[in-house]
C-alpha positions in Angstrom: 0.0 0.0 0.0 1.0 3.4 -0.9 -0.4 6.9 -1.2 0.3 7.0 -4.5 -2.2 3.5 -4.5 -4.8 6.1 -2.9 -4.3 8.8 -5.0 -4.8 6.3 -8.0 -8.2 5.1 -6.6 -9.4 8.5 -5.9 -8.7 9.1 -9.8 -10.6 6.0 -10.8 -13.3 6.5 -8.9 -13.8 10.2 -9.6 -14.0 9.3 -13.4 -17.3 6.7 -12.6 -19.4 9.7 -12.7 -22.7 10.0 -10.7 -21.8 7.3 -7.3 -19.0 8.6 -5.1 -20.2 11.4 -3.2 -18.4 13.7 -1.8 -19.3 13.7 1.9 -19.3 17.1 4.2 -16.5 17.4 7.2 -18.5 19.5 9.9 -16.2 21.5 11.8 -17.7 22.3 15.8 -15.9 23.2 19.1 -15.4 20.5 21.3 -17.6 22.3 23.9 -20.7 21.8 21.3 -20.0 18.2 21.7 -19.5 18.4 25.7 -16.6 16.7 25.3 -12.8 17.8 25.6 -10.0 19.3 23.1 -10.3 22.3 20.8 -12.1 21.4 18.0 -13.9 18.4 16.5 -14.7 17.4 13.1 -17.3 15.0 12.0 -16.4 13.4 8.7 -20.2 12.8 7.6 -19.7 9.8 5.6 -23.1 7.8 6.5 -24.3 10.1 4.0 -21.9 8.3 1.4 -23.4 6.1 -1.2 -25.1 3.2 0.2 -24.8 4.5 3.6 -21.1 3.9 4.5 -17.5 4.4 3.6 -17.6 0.9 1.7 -19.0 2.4 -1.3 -15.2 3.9 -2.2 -13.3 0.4 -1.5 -16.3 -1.9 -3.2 -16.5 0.4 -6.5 -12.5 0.5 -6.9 -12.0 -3.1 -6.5 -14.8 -3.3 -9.3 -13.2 -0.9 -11.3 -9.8 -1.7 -11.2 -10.6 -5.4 -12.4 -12.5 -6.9 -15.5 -15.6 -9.0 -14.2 -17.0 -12.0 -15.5 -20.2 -12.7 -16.4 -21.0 -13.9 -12.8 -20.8 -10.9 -11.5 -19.2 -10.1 -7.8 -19.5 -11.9 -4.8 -18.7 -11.0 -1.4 -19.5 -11.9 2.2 -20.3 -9.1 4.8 -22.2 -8.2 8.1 -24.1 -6.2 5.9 -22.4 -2.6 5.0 -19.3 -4.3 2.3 -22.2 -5.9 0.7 -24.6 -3.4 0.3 -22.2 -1.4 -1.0 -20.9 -3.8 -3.4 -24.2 -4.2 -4.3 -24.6 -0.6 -5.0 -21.5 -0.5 -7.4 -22.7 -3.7 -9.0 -25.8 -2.0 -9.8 -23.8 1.4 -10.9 -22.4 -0.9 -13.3 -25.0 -3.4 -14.9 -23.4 -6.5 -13.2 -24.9 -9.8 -10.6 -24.1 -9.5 -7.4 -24.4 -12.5 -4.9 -24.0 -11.5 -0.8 -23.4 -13.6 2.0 -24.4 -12.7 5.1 -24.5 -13.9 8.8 -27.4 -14.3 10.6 -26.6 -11.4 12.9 -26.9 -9.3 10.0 -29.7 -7.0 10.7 -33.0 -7.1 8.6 -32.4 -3.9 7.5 -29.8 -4.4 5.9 -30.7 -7.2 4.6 -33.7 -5.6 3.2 -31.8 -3.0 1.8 -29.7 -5.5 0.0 -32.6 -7.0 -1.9 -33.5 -3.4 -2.9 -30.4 -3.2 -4.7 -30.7 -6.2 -6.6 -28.1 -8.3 -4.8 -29.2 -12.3 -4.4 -28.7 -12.6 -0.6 -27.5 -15.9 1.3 -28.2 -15.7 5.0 -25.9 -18.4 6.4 -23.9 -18.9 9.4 -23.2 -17.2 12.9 -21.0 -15.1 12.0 -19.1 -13.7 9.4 -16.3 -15.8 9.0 -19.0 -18.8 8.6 -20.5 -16.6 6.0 -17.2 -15.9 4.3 -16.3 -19.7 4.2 -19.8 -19.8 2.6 -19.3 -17.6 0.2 -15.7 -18.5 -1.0 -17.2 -21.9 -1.8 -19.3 -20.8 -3.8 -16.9 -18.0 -5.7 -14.7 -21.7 -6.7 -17.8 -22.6 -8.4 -18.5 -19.5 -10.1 -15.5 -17.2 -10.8 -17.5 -14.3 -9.6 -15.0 -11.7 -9.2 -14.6 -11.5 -5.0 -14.8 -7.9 -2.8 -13.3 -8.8 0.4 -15.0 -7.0 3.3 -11.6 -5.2 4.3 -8.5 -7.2 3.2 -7.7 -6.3 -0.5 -5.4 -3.7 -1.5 -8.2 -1.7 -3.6 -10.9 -2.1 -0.8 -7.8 -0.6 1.6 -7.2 2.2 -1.1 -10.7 2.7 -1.8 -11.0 3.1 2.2 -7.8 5.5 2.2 -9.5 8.3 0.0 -11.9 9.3 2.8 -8.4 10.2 4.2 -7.5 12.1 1.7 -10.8 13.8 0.7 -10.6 14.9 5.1 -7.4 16.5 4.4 -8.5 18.4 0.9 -11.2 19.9 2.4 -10.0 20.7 5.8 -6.2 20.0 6.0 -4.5 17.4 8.6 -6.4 16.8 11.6 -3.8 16.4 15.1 -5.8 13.3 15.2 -8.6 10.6 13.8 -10.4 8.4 16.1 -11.7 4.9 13.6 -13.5 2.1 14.2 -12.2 -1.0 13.4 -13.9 -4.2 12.3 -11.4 -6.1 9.5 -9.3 -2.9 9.5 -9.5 -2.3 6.3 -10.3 1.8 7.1 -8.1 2.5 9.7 -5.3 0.7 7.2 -5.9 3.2 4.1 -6.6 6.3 6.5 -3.4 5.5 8.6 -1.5 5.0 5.3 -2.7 8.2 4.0 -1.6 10.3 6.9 1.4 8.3 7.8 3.0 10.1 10.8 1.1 13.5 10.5 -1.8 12.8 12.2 -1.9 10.2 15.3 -4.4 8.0 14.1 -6.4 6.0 16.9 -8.2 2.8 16.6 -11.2 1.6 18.6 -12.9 -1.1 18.9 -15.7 -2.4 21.2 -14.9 -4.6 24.5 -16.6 -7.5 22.9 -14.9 -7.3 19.5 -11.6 -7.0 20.3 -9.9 -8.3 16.6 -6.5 -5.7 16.9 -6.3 -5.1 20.3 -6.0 -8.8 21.1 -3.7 -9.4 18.3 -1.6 -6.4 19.4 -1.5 -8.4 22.9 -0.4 -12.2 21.1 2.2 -10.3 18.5 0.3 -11.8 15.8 -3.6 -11.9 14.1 -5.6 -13.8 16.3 -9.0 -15.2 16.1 -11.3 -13.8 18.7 -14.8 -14.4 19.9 -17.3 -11.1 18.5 -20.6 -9.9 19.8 -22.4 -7.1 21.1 -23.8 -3.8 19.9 -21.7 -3.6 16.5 -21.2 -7.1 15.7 -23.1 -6.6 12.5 -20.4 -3.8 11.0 -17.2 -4.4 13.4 -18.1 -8.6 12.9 -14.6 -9.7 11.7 -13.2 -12.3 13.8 -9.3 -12.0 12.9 -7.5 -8.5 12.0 -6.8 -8.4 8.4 -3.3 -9.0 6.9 -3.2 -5.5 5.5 -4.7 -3.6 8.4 -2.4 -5.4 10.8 0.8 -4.2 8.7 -0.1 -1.0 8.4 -1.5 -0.1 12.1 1.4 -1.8 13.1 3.7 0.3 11.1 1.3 3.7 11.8 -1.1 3.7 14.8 0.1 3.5 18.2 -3.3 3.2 20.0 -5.6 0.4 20.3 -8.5 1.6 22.7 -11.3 -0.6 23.8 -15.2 0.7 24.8 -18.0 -0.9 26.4 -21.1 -0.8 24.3 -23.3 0.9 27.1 -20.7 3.7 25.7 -21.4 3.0 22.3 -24.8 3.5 22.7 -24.8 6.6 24.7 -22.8 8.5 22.1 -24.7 7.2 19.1 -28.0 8.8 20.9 -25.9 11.6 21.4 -25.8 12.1 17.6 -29.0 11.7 16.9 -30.4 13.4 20.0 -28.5 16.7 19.7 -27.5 16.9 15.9 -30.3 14.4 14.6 -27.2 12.8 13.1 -28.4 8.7 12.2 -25.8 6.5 12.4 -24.9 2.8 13.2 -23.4 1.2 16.7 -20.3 1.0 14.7 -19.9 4.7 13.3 -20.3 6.5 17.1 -16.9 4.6 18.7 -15.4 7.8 18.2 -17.5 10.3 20.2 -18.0 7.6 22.7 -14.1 7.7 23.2 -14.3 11.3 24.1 -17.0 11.3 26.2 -15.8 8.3 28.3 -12.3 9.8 28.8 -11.2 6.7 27.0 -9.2 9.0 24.7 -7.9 12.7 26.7 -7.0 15.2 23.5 -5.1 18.3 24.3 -7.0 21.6 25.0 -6.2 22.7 21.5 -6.2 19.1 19.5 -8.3 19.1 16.5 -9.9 15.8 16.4 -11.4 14.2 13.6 -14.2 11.4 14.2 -15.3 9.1 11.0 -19.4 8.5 11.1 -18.7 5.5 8.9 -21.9 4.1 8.3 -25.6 5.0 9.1 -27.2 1.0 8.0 -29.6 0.9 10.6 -33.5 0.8 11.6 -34.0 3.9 12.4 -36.6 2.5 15.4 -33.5 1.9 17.3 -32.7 5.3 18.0 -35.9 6.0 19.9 
């Protein structure tokens, strides 16, 4: 991975005219947000093509390789399909997603509206991914991996890229982290000028406990974001790259999670997903302590939800 590999896939996916959106970065003072530091800055991606920053990794993988007449295939907790099933659509191919059963029924619903033929099978996504690699063998469908392909990890890194064109480097970004494959092409983008922070929730722990065995581990994943942050085992790309670029791995509890996700919708009528609120919830736990004058920069990454949940 590169920037230049960013840079590239920001190119591509600029000349697919009419799907990547260019998503706002909201600039408040931390005080709006009752939290600490100088100034925050919500990157507003849940308003991104089919609702989450997957839309830029899905549509450059497709782009950057022919497909066959099967189409794409891919297995996700819901957001890597949809929006693989938003490019597929973009472009006139079949799409074929594999999902867990934890996957929620909206997005599963929201897969069908797309077009995608949807496999609900397994506990989890890894069964689902065995799942659907079986069936890729039988197929040749081209394959979008959730988080662990270079051009998922470079579509991922031009949200990075588009922060710092429209508001410059950030002191630091707070990300979730599921696979990794977003914290990978953000902390590649900004490399050592910006301290880039990954968090995950307490009961899907995939970097933290590999940061604690020296290696990817496999680890048991549940709670409030298991449906977006549902990867058992770090990705091989993510866990060079983190490794190489981000020094902290922080963990919250999902009573946390929750809080700050009402939060967003309660004060700034902001929708978003379990998954895309780990970074106000680290600021208004104290799990992360910016300066007084930090500008912090917090990804809403997805907002793939029923919106009955945030009643």
């Amino acid at each position: 991975m590169s920037r230049a590999e960013i840079d590239a896939a920001m190119q591509r996916l600029r000349a697919q005219p009419g799907f990547l959106l260019e998503t706002p970065l909201w600039k408040l003072p931390a005080s709006a947000l009752g939290v600490p530091g100088g100034e925050v800055w919500l990157k507003l991606e849940q308003l991104q093509v089919a609702g989450s920053f997957k839309a830029r990794g899905m549509m450059n993988r497709l782009l950057a390789n022919p497909i066959p007449a099967s189409g794409v295939i891919v297995a996700s907790g819901g957001n890597a399909g949809i929006a693989t099933a938003a490019a597929a659509k973009a472009l006139g191919v079949k799409c074929e997603v594999f999902v867990p059963t934890i996957s929620s029924p909206a997005k599963q619903a929201r897969l069908r509206e797309l077009g995608a033929e949807v496999v609900v099978t397994g506990a989890a996504y890894s069964e689902a991914l065995q799942a659907c690699l079986a069936r890729q063998q039988q197929t040749g469908a081209l394959l979008t991996h959730a988080y662990d392909q270079p051009e998922v990890v470079a579509g991922a890194g031009t949200l990075a890229l588009e922060i710092e064109a429209q508001g410059g480097v950030p002191d630091s970004v707070l990300v979730s982290v599921g696979g990794g494959g977003l914290i990978a092409g953000i902390a590649d983008w900004f490399g050592p000028r910006a301290r880039v922070v990954a968090l995950e929730p307490e009961l899907a722990p995939t970097l933290f406990r590999a940061r604690q065995a020296g290696e990817p581990v496999d680890v048991a994943v549940s709670g409030i974001a298991a449906d977006s942050l549902g990867a058992k085992r770090i990705g091989a790309i993510a866990w060079e790259l983190t490794q190489r670029h981000v020094k902290d791995a922080l963990l919250l509890p999902d009573d946390a999670i929750r809080q700050a996700q009402l939060t967003l919708w309660r004060q700034f009528k902001l929708a978003v997903e379990p998954a895309a609120a780990l970074g106000l919830a680290a600021l208004q736990s104290g799990a992360y302590r910016p300066r007084a004058d930090e500008k912090v920069c917090l990804v809403l990454c997805g907002a793939n939800m029923d919106p009955a949940t945030l009643s």
